[in-house]
C-alpha positions in Angstrom: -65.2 133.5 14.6 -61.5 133.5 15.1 -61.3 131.6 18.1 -63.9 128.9 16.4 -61.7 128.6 13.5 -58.7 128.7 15.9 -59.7 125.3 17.5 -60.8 123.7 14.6 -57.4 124.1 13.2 -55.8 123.2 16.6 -57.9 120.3 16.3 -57.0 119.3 13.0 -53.8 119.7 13.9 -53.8 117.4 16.9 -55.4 114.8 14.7 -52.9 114.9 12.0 -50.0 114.7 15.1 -52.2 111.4 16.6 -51.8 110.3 13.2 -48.9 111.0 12.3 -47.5 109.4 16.0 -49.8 106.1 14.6 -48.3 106.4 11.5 -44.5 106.4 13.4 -45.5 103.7 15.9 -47.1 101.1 12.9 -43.8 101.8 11.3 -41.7 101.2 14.0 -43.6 98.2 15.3 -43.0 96.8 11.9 -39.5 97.7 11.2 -39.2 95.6 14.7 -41.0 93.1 13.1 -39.2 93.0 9.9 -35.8 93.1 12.2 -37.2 90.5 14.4 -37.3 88.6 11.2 -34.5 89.3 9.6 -32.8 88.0 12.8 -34.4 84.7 12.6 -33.8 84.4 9.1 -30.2 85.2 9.6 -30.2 82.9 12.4 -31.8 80.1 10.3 -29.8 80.8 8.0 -26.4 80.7 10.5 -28.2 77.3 11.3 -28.1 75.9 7.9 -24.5 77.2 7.3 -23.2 75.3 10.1 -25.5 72.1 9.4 -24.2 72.2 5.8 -20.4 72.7 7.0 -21.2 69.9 9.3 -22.5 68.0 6.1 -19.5 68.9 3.8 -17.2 67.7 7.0 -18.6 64.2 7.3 -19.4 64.0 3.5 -15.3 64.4 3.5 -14.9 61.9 6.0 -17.4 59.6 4.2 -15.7 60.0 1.4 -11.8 59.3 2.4 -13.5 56.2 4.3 -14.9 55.1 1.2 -11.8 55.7 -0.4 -10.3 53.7 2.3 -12.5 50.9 1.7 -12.2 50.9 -1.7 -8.4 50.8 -1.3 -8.7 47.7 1.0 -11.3 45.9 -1.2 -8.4 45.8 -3.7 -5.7 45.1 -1.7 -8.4 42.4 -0.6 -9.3 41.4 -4.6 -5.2 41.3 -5.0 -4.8 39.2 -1.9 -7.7 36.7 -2.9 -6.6 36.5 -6.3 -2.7 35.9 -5.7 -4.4 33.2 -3.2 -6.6 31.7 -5.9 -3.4 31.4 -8.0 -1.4 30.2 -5.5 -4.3 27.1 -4.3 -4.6 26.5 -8.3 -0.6 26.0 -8.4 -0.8 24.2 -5.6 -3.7 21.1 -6.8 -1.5 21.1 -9.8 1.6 20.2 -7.9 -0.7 17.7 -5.9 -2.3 16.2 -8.9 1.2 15.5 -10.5 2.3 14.4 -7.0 -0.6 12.0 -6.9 0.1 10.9 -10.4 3.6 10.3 -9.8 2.9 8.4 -5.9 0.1 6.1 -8.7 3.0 5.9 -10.8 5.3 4.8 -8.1 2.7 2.4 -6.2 2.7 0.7 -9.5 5.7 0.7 -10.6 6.6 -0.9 -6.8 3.9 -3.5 -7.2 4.8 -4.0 -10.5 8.9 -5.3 -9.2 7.3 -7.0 -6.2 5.4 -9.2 -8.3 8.1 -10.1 -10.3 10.1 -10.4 -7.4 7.9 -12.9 -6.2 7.4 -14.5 -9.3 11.2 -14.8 -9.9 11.0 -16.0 -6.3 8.5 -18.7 -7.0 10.3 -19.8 -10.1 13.9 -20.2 -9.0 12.1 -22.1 -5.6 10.2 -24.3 -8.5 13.8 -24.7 -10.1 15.2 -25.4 -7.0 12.7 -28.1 -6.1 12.6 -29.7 -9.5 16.6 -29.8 -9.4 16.2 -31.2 -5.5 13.7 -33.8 -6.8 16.0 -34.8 -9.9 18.7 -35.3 -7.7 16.4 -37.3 -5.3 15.4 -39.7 -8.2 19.1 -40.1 -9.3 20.6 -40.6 -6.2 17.6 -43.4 -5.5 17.8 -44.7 -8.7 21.6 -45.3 -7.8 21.0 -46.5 -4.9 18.1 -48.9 -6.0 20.8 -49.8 -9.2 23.0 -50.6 -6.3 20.9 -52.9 -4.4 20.1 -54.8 -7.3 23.8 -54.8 -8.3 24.0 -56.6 -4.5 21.2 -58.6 -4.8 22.4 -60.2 -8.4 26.2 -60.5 -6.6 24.4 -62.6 -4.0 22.1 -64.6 -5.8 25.1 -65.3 -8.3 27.2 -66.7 -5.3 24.3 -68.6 -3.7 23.7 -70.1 -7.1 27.4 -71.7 -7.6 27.3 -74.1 -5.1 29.9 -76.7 -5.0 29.7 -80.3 -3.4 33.1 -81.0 -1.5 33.5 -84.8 -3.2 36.3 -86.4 -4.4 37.3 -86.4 -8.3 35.4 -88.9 -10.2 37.7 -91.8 -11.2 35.8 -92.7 -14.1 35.1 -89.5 -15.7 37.7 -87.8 -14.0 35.3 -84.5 -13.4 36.5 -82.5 -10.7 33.1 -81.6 -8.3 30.4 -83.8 -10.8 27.5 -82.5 -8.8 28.4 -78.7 -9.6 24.8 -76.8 -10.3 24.3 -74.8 -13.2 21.1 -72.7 -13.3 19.4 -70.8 -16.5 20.8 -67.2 -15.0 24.5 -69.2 -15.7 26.1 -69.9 -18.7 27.9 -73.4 -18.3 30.4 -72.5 -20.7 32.3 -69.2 -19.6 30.5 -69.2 -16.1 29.3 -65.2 -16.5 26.1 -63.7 -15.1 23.9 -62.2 -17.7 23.4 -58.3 -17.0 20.3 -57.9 -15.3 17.6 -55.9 -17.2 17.9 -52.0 -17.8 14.9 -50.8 -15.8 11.7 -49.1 -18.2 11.6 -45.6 -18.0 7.7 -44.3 -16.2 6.0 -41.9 -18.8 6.7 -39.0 -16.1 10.5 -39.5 -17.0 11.0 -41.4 -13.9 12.8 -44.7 -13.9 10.6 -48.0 -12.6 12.1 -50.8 -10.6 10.7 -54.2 -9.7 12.7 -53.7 -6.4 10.3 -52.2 -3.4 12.0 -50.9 -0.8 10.2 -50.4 2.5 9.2 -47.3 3.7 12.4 -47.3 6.9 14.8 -48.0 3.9 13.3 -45.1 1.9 13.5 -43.2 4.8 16.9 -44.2 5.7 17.8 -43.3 1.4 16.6 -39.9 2.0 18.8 -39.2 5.5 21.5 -40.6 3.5 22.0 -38.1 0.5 21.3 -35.0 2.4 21.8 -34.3 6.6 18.4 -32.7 7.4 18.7 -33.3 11.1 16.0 -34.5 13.1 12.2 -34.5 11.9 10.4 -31.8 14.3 7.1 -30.7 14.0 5.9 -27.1 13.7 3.1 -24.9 14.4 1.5 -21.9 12.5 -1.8 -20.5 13.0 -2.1 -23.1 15.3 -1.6 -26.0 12.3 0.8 -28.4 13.0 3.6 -29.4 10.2 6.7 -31.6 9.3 10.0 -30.2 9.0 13.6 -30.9 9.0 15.7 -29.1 11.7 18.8 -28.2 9.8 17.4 -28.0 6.4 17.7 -24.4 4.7 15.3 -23.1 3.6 13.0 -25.3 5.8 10.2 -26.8 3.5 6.9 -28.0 6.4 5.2 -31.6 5.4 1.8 -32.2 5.9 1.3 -33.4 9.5 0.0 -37.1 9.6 1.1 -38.4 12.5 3.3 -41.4 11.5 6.4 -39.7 11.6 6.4 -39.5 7.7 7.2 -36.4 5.7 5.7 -36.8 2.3 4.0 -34.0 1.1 5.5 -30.8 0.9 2.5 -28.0 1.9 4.9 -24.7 1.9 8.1 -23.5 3.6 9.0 -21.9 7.1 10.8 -18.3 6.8 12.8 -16.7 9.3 11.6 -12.7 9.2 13.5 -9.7 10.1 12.2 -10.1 13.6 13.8 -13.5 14.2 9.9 -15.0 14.2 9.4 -17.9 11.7 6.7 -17.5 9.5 4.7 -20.4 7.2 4.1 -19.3 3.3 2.2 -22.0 1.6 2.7 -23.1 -1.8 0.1 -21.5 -3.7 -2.5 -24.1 -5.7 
């Protein structure tokens, strides 16, 4: 009975040691487990520090380069608007600069204009003096002529018969011829008629002259030198070699110069150069 009792307690006993040793080894195999864990949680965890320094680090960076960026964008914005002042300023200074070249362009046409129109009126003064002069000096001339002509035809009409004095009427030269153009009483020649003025102001004579003595007239007031002829544009012209300025005569091809067309200008070049009168 005591023995029986013996081994049923030494078998209890044994049972609650292999339990108790299960008990010991389930405890330890999870406070390995739970370790096992902990270290990978702390190891995660280790892991996400350093991936959330490495964040914070280039999150830093990031932000002085935005920083940066935002610094240059204004430098940039300054830059671009002192530029946008400047290129306003500057198509202000060109738009008075334009309105002042306009200004300038018209004030220079404006004097060459009336340059050339005081040009083309003292040349119309100058021609109408030239032509008055003409008309005088060939109205003297022609006044002249007829002054001549009325000496010569008042000599040719006295004319005297060489005969002895008549005894009976004791008339020295009885066959002496008196015409109507002499008075027989004071032998003076009546003035020859004034001649009528034309309606253009210029004087008519019933003299005609021939064209040679016209020409010859003309070469007698003023020294012109020789008649040459000119070419411009491939046109040919009149002129007079020492006349200054030269005026160019239509080309006819009798040798005549009659109807002024312009006048021949010596440029800065030494080249002469045709302006025509305008119409």
């Amino acid at each position: 009975m005591d023995n029986l009792v013996i081994n049923n307690l030494s078998e209890k006993k044994n049972q609650i040691q292999d339990l108790l040793q299960d008990i010991f080894n389930e405890y330890n195999r999870m406070n390995e487990t739970k370790i096992q864990n902990n270290c990978e949680k702390d190891l995660e965890m280790r892991t996400m520090i350093e991936t959330i320094r490495t964040l914070e680090a280039s999150e830093k960076v990031k932000i002085d380069e935005i920083r940066n960026l935002k610094k240059t964008i204004h430098e940039y914005e300054t830059l671009i608007n002192n530029l946008n002042d400047k290129l306003e300023t500057v198509e202000e200074d060109k738009q008075e600069e334009n309105r002042f070249d306009m200004v300038r362009i018209q004030a220079k046409e404006i004097t060459e204009k009336d340059r050339e129109i005081d040009r083309l009126n003292g040349l119309l003064n100058h021609y109408k003096k030239k032509d008055i002069q003409e008309e005088k000096k060939i109205d003297k001339v022609i006044t002249n002529v007829e002054c001549k002509e009325i000496s010569e035809i008042s000599e040719i009409t006295l004319q005297e018969l060489n005969e002895p004095v008549n005894e009976e009427t004791g008339e020295e030269n009885p066959n002496f011829v008196y015409e109507e153009s002499i008075s027989p009483d004071n032998n003076t020649i009546p003035e020859a008629p004034e001649p009528e003025p034309s309606p253009d102001g210029s004087i008519k004579s019933d003299v005609k002259l021939s064209p040679v003595e016209m020409e010859d007239i003309s070469e007698k007031k003023t020294d012109k030198g020789k008649l040459i002829i000119v070419t411009s544009k491939k046109i040919k012209y009149y002129a007079y070699e020492k006349e200054d300025p030269q005026t160019v005569y239509e080309f006819n091809g009798n040798k005549i110069a009659n109807k002024p067309l312009g006048t021949r200008i010596k440029n800065d070049k030494g080249k002469y150069k045709v302006q025509l009168f305008s119409l």
